[in-house]
KOLPADREN-707309 format. One line per field, with one value per residue (C-alpha): residue in three letters; y, x, z; residue number from 1. Coordinates in nm, 2 decimals. Each point is the difference from the previous one (the first is absolute). Example, Ala and Ser with C-alpha at 12.3 -4.5 7.8 and 13.67 -1.06 7.14 Angstrom:
<sites>
mikol ala ser
yy -0.45 0.34
xx 1.23 0.14
zz 0.78 -0.07
doke 1 2
</sites>
This chain:
<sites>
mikol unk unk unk unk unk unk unk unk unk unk unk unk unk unk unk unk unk unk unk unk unk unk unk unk unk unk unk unk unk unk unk unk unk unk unk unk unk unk unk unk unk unk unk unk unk unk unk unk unk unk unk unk unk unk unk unk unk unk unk unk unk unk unk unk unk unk unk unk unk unk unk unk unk unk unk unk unk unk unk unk unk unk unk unk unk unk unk unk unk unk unk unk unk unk unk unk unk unk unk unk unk unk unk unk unk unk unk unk unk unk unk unk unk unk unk unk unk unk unk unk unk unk unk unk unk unk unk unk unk unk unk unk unk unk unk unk unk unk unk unk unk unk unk unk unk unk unk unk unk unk unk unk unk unk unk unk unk unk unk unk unk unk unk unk unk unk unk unk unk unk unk unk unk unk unk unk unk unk unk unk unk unk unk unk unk unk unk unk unk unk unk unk unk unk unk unk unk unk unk unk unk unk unk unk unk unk unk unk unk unk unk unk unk unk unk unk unk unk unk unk unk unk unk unk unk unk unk unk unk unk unk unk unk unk unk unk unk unk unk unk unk unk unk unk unk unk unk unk unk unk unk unk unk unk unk unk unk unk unk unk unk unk unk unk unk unk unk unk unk unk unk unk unk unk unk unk unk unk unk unk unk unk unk unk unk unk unk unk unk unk unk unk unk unk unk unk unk unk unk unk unk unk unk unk unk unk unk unk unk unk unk unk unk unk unk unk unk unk unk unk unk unk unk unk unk unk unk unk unk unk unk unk unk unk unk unk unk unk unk unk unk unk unk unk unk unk unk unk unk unk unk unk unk unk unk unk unk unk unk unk unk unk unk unk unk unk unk unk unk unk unk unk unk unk unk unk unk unk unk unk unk unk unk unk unk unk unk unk unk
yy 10.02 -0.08 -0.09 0.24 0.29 -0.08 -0.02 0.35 0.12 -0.09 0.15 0.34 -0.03 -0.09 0.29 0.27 -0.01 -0.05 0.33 0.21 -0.07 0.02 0.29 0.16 -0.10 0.05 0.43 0.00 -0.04 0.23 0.30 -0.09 0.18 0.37 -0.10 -0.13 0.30 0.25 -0.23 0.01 0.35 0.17 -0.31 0.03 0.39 -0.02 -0.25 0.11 0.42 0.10 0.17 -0.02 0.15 -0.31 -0.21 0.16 -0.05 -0.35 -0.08 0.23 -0.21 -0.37 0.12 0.18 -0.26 -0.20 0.25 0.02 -0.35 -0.10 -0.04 -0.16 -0.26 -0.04 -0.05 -0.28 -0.19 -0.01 -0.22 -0.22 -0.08 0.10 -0.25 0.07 0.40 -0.10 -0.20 0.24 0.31 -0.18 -0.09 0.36 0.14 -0.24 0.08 0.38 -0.10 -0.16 0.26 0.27 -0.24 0.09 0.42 0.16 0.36 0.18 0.01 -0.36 -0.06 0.24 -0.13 -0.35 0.13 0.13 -0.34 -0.19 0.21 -0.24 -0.31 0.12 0.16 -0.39 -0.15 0.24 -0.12 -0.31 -0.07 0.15 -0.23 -0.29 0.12 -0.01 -0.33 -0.19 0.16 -0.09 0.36 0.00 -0.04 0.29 0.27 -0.19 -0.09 0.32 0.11 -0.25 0.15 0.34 -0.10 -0.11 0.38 0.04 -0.30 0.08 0.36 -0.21 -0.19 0.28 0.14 -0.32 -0.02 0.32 -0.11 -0.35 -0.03 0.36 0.13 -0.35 -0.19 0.34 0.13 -0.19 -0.37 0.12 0.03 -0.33 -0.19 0.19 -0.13 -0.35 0.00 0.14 -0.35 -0.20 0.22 -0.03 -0.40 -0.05 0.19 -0.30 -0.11 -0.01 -0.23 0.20 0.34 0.14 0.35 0.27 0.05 0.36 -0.03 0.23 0.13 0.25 0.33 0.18 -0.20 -0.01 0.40 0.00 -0.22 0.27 0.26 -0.17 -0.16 0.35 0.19 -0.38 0.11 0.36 -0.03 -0.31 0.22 0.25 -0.20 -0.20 0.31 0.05 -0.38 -0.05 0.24 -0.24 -0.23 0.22 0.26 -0.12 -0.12 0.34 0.22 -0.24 0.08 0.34 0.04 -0.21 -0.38 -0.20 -0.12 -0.37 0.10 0.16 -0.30 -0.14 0.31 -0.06 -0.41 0.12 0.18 -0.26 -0.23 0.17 0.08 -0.41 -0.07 0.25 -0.04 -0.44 0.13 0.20 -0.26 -0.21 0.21 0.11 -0.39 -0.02 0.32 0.11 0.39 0.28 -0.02 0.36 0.12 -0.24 0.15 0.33 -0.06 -0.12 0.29 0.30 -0.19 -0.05 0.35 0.08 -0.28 0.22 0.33 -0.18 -0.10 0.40 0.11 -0.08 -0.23 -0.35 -0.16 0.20 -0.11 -0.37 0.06 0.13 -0.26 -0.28 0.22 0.09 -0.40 -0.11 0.24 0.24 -0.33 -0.25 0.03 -0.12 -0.34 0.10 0.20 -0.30 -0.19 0.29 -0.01 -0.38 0.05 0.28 -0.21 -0.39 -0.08 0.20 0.00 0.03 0.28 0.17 -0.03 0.17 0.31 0.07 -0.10 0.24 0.28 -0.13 -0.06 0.35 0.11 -0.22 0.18 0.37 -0.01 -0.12 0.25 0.26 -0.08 0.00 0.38 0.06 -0.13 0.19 0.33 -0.02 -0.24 -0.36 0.15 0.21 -0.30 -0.21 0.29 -0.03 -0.43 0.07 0.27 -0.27 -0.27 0.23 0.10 -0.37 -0.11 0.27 -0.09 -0.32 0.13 0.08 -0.36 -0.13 -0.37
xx 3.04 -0.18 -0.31 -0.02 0.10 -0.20 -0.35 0.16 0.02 -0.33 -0.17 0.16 -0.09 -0.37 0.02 0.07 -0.32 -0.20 0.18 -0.07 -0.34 -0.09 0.18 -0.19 -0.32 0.02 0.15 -0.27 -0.26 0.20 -0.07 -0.35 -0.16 0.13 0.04 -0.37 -0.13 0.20 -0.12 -0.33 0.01 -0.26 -0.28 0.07 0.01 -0.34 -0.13 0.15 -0.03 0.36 0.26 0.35 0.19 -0.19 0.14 0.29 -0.01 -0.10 0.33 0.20 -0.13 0.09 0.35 0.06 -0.12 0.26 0.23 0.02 -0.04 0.25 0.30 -0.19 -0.07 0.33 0.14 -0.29 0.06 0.36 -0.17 -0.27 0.11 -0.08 -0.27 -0.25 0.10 -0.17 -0.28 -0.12 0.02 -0.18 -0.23 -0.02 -0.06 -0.29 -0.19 0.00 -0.05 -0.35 -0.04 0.02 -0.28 -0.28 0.09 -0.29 0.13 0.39 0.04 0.00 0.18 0.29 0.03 0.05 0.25 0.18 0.00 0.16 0.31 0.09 0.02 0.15 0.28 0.08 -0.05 0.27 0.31 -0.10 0.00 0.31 0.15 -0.13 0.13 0.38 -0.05 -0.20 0.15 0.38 0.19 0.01 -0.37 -0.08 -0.05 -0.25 -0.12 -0.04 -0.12 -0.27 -0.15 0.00 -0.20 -0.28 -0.03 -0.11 -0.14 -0.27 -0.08 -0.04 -0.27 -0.15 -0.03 -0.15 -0.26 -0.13 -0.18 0.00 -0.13 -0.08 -0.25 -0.15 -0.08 0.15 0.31 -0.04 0.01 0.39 0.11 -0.14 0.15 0.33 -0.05 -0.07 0.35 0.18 -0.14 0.12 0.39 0.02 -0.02 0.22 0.32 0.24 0.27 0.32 0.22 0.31 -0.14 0.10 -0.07 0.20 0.35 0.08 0.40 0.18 0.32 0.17 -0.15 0.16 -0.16 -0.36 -0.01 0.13 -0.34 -0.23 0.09 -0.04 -0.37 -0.10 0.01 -0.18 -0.29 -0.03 0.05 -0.23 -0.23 -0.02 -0.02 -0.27 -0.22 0.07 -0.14 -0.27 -0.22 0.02 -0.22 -0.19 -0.13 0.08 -0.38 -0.11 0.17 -0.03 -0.37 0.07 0.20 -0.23 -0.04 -0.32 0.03 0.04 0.28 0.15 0.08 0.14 0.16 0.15 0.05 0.25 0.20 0.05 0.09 0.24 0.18 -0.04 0.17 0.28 0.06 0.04 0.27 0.14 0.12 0.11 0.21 0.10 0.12 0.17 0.18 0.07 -0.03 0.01 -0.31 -0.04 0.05 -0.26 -0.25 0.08 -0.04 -0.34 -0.11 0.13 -0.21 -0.30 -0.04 -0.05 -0.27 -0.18 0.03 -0.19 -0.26 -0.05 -0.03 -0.37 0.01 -0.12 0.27 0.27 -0.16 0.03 0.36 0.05 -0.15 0.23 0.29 -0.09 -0.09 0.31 0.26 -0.13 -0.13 0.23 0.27 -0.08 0.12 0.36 0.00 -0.08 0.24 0.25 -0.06 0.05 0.30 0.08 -0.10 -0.04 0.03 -0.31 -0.21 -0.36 0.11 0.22 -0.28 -0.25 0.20 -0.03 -0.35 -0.06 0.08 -0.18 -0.31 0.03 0.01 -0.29 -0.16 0.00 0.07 -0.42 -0.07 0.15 -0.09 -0.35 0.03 0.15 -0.20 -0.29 0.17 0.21 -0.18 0.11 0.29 0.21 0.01 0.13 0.24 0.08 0.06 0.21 0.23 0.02 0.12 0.28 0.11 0.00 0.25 0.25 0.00 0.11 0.33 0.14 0.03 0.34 -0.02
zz 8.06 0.35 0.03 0.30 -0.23 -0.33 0.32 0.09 -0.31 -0.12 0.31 -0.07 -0.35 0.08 0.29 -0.25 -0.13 0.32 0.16 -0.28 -0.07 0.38 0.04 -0.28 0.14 0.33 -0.05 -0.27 0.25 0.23 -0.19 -0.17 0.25 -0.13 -0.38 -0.01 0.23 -0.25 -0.32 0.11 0.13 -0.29 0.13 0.38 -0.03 -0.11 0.21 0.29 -0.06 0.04 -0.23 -0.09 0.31 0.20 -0.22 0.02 0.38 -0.02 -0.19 0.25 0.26 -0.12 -0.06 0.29 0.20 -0.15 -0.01 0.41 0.06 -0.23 0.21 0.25 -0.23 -0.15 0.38 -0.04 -0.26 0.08 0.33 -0.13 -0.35 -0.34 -0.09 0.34 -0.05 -0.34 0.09 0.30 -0.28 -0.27 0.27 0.11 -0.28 -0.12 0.28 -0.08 -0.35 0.15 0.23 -0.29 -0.22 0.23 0.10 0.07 -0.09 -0.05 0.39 0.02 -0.32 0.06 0.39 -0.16 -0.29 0.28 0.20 -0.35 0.02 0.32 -0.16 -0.33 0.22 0.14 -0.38 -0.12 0.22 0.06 -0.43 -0.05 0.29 -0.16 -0.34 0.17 0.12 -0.26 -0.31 -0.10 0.01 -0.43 -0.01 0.25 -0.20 -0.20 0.34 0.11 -0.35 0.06 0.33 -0.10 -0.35 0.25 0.13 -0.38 -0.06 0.28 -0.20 -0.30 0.18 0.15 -0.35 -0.13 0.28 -0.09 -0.32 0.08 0.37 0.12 -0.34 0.02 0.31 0.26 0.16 0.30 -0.19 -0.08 0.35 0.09 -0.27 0.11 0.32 -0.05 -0.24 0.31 0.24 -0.31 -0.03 0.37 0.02 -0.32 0.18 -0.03 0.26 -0.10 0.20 -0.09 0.12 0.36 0.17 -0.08 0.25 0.04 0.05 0.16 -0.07 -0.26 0.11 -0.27 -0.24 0.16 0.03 -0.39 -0.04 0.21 -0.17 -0.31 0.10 0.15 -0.38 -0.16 0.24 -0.08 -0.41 0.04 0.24 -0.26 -0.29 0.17 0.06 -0.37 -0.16 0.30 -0.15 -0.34 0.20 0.19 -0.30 -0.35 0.01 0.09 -0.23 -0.28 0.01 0.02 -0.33 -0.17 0.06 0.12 0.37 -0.15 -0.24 0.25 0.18 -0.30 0.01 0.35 -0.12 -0.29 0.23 0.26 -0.28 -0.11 0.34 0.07 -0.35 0.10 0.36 -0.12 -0.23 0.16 0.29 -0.24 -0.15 0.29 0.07 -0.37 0.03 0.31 -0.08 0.25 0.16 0.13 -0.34 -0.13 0.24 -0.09 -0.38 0.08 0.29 -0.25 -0.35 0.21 0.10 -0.37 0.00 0.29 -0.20 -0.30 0.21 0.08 -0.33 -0.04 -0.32 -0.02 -0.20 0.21 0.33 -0.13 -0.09 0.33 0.19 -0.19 0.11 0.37 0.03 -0.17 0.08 0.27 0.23 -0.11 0.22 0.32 -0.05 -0.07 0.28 0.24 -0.18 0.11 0.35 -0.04 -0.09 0.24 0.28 -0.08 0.38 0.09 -0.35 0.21 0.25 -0.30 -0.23 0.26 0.09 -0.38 -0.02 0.24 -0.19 -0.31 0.21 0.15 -0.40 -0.06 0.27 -0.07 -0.37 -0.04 0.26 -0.14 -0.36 0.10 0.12 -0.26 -0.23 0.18 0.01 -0.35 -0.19 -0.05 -0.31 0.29 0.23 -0.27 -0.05 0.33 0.03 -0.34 0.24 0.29 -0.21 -0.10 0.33 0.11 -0.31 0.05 0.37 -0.10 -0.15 0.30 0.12 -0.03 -0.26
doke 1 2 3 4 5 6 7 8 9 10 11 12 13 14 15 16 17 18 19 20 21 22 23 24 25 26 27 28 29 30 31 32 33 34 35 36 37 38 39 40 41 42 43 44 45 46 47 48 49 50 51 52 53 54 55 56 57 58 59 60 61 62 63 64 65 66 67 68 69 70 71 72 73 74 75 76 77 78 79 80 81 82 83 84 85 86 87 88 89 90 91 92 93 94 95 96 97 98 99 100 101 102 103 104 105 106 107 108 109 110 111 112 113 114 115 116 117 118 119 120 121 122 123 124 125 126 127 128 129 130 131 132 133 134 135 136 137 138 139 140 141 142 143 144 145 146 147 148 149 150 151 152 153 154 155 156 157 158 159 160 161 162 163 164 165 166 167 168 169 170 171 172 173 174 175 176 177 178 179 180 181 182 183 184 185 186 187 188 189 190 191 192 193 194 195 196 197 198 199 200 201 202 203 204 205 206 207 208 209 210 211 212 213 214 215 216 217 218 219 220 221 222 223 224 225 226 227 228 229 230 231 232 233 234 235 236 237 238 239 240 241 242 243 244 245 246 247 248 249 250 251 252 253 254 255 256 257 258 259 260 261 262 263 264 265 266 267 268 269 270 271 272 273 274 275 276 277 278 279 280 281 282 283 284 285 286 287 288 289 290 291 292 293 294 295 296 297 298 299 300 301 302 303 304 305 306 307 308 309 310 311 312 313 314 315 316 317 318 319 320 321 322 323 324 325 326 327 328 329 330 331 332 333 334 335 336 337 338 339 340 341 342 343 344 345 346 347 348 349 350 351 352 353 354 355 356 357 358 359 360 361 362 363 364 365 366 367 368 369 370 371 372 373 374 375 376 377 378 379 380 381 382 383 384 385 386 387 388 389
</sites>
């Protein structure tokens, strides 16, 4: 063999790993600033004197934020490049992360949650454009796998920091330490020599309104199945005290639930990769099994809420990897601006479902809007059926 082709094949090799992991660091720090506001919600709440409909609104305001500036952002990435759409989100978002460290009072620190939906809308495109061109198409579902187990992975830390950071030395210690991770995720964004902006062709019509059509139902199932699984992050914490747990178990609480939707979200892309099964049906498994994860969480019993956090996490919130991996695959020419047009609906999901849960949790108590996320997800996975394979 060459020696030009064994150098080439040893840099895609040691790529690989350098994608992944700064993929996974770099959405991580995209969406700490919600996970850690809603995993430190009980501390801030009484710190800051405000109840669960803020919080609520806080959440509401990151992802709709990101939610109307997503598009923009795909059209930019598809311009600059995947790695400086990167670096200028991890960026972004580390500055909020500092900014939220040192809020006076709720004002300031929902303003600034809002602000962190910006940069998280440019991480999102940007990461699944440099999936498609750093990741060989076999490895993309675990690639893809990969970047949506950060979305957990930063719950898991949020949980963590509750009895390790925020009960110890304060709350506002974890945001900075968040921040200073999102300077280090935003140098480490490699180059890759073989990776070029996205070229939207032109060209089969037919085909390209097929795609639409199809894209259009990925946002609104993922839309409602993200209003469903956001409120995982935003008020597991919450209502875990309320049926029973100590505030520092129930960010343990909140940490066995993201693990558990990291460990499945990893397998499922690889499997995805090994046997190339119908995706939408996949999702729709996942949407209609998580729902009954939401209505344990309503009943009111300890060991039934814990069962139903491991299902909501690892069924009811698993799926959003596979779905990028489908609109890959719908639309390999235009991954960042595809990708975005279905972000937006999941962000717009992310946005009202914590909003709404919040009033509802306020109005019905915290087992109706469960009810409620568990109804959601069920809408969202039948939707999915009417997408042709």
């Amino acid at each position: 063999m060459p020696a030009v082709a064994v150098a080439g094949q040893v840099s895609r090799t040691i790529g690989i790993p350098r994608v992944l992991s700064s993929v996974a660091a770099v959405v991580t720090v995209g969406v700490f600033p919600v996970f850690l506001v809603g995993g430190m919600g009980v501390q801030l709440q009484q710190d800051l004197g405000f109840g669960a409909a803020l919080l609520g609104v806080g959440a509401a305001g990151f992802f709709g934020v990101a939610s109307a500036s997503s598009r923009t952002m795909g059209w930019v990435v598809e311009r600059i490049g995947a790695r400086l759409g990167m670096r200028l989100g991890a960026l972004g978002s580390s500055l909020c992360l500092f900014g939220l460290a040192w809020a006076p009072e709720a004002p300031w620190l929902l303003g600034l949650l809002w602000v962190a939906g910006l940069p998280n809308s440019l991480v999102q495109p940007a990461s699944n454009l440099l999936i498609a061109q750093g990741i060989p198409a076999n490895r993309r579902g675990m690639g893809f796998g990969v970047k949506q187990s950060s979305i957990p992975a930063a719950t898991l830390l949020a949980g963590v920091a509750v009895p390790a950071v925020a009960l110890t030395v304060g709350w506002r210690w974890v945001f900075v330490i968040a921040g200073l991770v999102g300077l280090v995720a935003a140098v480490a964004v490699p180059r890759l020599r073989d990776a070029e902006r996205s070229v939207i062709k032109r060209g089969d019509t037919a085909g390209r309104n097929d795609a639409r059509g199809a894209l259009l139902l990925l946002a609104i199932s993922g839309g409602l199945g993200s209003a469903a699984a956001n409120a995982l992050g935003a008020f597991v914490t919450s209502t875990a005290v309320e049926v029973g747990f100590s505030p520092a178990v129930a960010g343990l609480v909140l940490s066995l639930g993201s693990a558990t939707g990291l460990t499945i979200r990893l397998c499922a892309g690889v499997l995805a990769d090994r046997k190339n099964p119908n995706l939408l049906r996949v999702i729709t498994a996942m949407l209609l099994i998580g729902s009954i994860g939401f209505g344990l969480m309503a009943v009111g019993s300890t060991v039934a809420f814990l069962i139903g956090v491991s299902i909501g996490f690892g069924a009811g919130w698993a799926w959003p990897g596979l779905l990028n991996f489908t609109v890959a695959k719908i639309a390999p020419d235009r991954v960042a601006s595809a990708t975005a047009f279905t972000q937006t609906g999941i962000y717009l999901g992310g946005s009202l479902g914590p909003l709404l849960f919040g009033i509802f949790a306020e109005q019905a108590g915290l087992a109706g809007a469960w009810l409620a996320a568990g109804i959601a997800a069920i809408i969202a996975g039948v939707l999915l059926l009417f997408i042709r394979r």
